[in-house]
N, C-alpha and C positions, 0 to 999 in steps of 0.2 A: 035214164041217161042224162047226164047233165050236158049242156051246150055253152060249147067255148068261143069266143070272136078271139080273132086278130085283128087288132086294135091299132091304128096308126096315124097320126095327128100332130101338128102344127100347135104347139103353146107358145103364144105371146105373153112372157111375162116379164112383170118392173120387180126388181129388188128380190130376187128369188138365185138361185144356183141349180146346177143340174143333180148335184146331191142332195141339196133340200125336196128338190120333188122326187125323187127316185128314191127318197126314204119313206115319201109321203106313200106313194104309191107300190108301194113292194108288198102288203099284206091284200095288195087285190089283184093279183094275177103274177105271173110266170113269165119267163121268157123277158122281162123288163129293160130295153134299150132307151136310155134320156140319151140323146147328141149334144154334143159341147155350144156353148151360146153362139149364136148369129146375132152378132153385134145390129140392134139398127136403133140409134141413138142412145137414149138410156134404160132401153129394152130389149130383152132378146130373144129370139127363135127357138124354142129348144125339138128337135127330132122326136116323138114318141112313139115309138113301138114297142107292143106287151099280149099278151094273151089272159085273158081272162072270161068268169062265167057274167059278171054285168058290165056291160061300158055306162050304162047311165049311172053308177056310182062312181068310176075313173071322171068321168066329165063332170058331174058335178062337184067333186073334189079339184080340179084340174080348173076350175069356173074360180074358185079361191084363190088363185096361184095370175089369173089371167084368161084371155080369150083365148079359145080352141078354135083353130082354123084348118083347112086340107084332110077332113073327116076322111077316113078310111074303114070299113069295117066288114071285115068278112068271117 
């Protein structure tokens, strides 16, 4: 049986969109929610919630993009 997380996280990133990542990350898991930017200067917040079978491949693809913050993962 393969084992799935629900994945949910805080990316801080500069010069990015919530469609560049959510293209980035759409061949590793299901269920893929990016939230629209949270402006905080010339960086933004973006919402992540996704379901997939590795989070350590999201995160370190998501490390490209900017800092993962407010880890969630059940």
């Amino acid at each position: 049986m393969i084992t799935k997380y629900a994945l949910e996280f805080i990316l801080h990133a500069k010069g990015s969109s919530s469609k560049i990542i959510k293209n980035a990350l759409a061949e590793f898991g299901s269920d893929l929610v990016v939230g629209d930017c949270q402006k905080h200067g010339e960086s933004c917040d973006y919402k992540v919630t996704m379901i997939t079978e590795d989070p350590t491949l999201v995160f370190d693809l998501c490390s490209q993009f900017g800092r993962i913050r407010s880890i969630k993962v059940a």
